[in-house]
C-alpha positions in Angstrom: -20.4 -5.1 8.6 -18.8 -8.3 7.3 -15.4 -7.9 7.1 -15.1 -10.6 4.4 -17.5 -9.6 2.5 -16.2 -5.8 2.2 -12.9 -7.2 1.6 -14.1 -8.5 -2.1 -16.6 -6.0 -2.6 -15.7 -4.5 -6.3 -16.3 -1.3 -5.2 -14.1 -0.9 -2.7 -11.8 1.7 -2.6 -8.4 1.0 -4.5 -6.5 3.9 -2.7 -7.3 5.8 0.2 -5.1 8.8 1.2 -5.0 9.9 5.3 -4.3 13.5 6.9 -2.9 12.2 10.2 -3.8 15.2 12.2 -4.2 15.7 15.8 -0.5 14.7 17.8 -0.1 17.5 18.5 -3.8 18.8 20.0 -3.6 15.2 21.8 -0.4 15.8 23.8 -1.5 19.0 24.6 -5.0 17.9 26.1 -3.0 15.4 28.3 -0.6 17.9 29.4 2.2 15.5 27.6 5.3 16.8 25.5 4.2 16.7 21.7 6.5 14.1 21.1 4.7 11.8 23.3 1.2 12.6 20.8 3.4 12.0 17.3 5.1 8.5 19.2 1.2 7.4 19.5 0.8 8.8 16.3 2.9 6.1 14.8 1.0 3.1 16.7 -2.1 4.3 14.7 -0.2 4.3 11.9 0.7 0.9 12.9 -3.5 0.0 13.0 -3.9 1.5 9.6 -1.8 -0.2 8.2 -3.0 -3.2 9.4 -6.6 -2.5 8.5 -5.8 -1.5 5.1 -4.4 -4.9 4.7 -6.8 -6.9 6.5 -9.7 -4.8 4.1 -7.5 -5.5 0.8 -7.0 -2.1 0.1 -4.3 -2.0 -2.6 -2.7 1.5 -2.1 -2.7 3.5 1.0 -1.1 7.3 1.5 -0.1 8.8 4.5 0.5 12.3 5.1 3.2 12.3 7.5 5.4 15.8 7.2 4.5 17.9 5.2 7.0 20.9 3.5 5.5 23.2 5.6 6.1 21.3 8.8 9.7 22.5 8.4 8.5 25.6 9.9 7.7 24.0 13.0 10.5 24.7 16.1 13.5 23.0 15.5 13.2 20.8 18.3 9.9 19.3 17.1 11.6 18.7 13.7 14.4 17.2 15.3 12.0 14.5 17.5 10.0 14.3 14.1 13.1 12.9 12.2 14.5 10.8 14.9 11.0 9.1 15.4 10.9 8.7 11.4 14.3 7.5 11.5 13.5 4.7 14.6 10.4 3.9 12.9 12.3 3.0 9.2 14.9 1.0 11.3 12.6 -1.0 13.4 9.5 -1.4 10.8 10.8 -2.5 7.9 11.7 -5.9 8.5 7.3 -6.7 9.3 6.7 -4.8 6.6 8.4 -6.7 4.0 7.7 -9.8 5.8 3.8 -8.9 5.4 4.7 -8.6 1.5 4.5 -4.2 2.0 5.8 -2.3 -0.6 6.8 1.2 0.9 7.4 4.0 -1.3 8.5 7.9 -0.4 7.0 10.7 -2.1 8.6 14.4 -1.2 11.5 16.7 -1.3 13.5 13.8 -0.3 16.8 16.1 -0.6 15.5 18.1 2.0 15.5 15.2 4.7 18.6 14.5 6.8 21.1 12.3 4.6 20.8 8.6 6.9 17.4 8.9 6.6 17.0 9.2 2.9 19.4 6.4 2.9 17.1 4.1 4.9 14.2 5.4 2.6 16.4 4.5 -0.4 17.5 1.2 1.0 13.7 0.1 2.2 12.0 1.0 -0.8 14.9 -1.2 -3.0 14.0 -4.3 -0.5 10.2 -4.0 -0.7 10.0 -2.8 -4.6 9.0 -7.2 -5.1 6.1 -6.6 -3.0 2.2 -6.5 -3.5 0.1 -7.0 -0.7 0.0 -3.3 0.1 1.3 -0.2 -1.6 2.2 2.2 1.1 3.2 5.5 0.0 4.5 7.4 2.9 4.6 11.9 2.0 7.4 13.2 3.6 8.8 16.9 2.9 5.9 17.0 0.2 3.7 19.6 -0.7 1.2 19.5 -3.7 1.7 22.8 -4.8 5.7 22.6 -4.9 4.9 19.2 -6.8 2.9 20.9 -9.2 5.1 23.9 -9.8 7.6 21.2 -10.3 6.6 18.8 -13.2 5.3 22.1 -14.6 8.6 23.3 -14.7 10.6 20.3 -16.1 7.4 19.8 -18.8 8.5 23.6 -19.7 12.4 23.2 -20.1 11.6 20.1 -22.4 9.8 22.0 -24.0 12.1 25.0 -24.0 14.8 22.7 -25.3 12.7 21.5 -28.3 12.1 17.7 -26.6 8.7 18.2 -26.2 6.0 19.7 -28.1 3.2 21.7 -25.7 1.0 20.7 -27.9 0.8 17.3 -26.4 0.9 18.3 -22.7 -2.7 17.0 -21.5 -3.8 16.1 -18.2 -2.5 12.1 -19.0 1.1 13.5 -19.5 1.0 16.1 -16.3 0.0 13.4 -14.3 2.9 10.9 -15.3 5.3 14.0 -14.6 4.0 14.2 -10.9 6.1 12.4 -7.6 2.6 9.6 -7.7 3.4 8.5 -11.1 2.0 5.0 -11.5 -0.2 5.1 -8.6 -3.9 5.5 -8.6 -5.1 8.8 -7.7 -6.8 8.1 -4.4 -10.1 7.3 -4.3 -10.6 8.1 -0.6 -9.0 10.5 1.7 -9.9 11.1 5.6 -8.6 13.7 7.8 -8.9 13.4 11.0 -9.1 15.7 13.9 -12.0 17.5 12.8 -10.6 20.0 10.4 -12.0 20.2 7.0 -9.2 21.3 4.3 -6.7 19.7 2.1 -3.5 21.5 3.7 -1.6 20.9 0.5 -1.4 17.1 -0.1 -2.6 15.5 -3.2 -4.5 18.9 -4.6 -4.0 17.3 -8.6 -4.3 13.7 -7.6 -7.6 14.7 -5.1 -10.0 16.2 -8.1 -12.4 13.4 -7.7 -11.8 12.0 -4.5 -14.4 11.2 -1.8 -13.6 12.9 1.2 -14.5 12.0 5.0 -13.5 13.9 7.9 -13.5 11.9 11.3 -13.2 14.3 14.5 -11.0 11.8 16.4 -7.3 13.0 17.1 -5.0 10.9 15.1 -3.6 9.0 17.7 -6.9 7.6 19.0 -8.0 6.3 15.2 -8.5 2.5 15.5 -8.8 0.3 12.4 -13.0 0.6 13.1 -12.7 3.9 12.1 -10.8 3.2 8.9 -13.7 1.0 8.1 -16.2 3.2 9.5 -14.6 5.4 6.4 -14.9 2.8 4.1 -18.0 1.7 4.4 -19.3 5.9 4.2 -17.4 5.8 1.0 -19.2 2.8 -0.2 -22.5 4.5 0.7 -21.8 7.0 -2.2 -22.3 8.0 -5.7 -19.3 8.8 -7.3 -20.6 10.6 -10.4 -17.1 12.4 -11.8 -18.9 15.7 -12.4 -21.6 13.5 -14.6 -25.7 13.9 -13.5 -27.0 11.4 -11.4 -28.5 9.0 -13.1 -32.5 9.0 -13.2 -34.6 6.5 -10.5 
């Protein structure tokens, strides 16, 4: 496929949302500390990134802890942050210099103080930036998200600030951790498995979903276009009948 042709093409996808699954199963089948499978995790983070640009895909999301992973051993958690923390300290300066915004969405409370300073500090330096909107989930779960803006939508209007009569899905959604990004119009998992796990479940409702059997580690910017290009293949209807041939 012509690269320059699929990066004008108007219906290419304006967000697309990754499960990065498989560090874990990939250390294993190489008889290699897990750590070793989430340290190549981040160089294919490094290649989608880098695809996403090269493609002109405007907003990209990746899953990268989720608020279940906290129930992973301690010791994995603990290699999990310091390889988050090494990767805002070293990364930040090529992504702003490649005009990347970053953004965090999660319990960022939850994450160990320095790093939600470097979060805090990275997303201040980037916010002038347009080339790529790249929304990093940390900590996050949908459902926790969810149960959240529900909650604050209900003490406002507990407290008479808000009447429930104009809650509709427009206002839920400006409520929620992605307000002002576009719900994604692609999401892959890789690694084979075939389920959600918790990540974008309001945001996902019409979303075209691929699942690519490679580990996470071994995905190549060929298969984030092999992605694309299966998303551009379909009909997104939004629930509507197809129309007649």
């Amino acid at each position: 496929m012509d690269e320059s042709r699929l990066s004008t093409e108007p219906a290419l996808p304006q967000h697309v949302a990754v499960i990065m699954d498989g560090n874990g199963r990939w250390a294993n089948a190489r008889g290699l500390p897990r750590t070793l499978g989430h340290r190549q995790g981040a160089e294919a983070v490094r290649r989608c990134i880098a695809g996403a640009v090269e493609m002109g895909i405007p907003y990209l999301t990746l899953y990268g802890f989720s608020s279940e992973n906290w129930r992973r051993p301690m010791t994995e958690v603990e290699d999990l942050m310091g390889l988050l923390r090494r990767y805002l300290q070293s990364e930040l300066a090529e992504l702003h210099e490649q005009g990347i915004r970053l953004r965090v969405i999660g319990e960022r409370d939850r994450l160990p103080g320095d790093i939600a300073r470097l979060i805090d500090d990275a997303e201040v330096r980037t916010c002038d930036n347009a080339r790529l909107n790249l929304i990093i989930a940390l900590s996050y779960g949908s459902r926790q998200e969810i149960a959240a803006t529900a909650r604050r939508l209900a003490e406002e209007a507990a407290a008479g600030r808000l009447d429930p009569s104009l809650i509709d899905e427009e206002l839920f959604t400006e409520g929620l951790l992605t307000a002002g990004i576009p719900d994604p119009d692609l999401l892959i998992r890789t690694s084979g498995e075939q389920r959600l796990s918790n990540f974008l479940l309001w945001q996902a409702a019409y979303s075209e979903l691929v699942f690519v059997d490679k580990l996470w580690p071994d995905f190549e910017e060929a298969d984030l276009m092999a992605a694309v290009e299966e998303y551009l293949r379909r009909d997104r209807r939004y629930g509507a009948a197809a129309e007649s041939q």
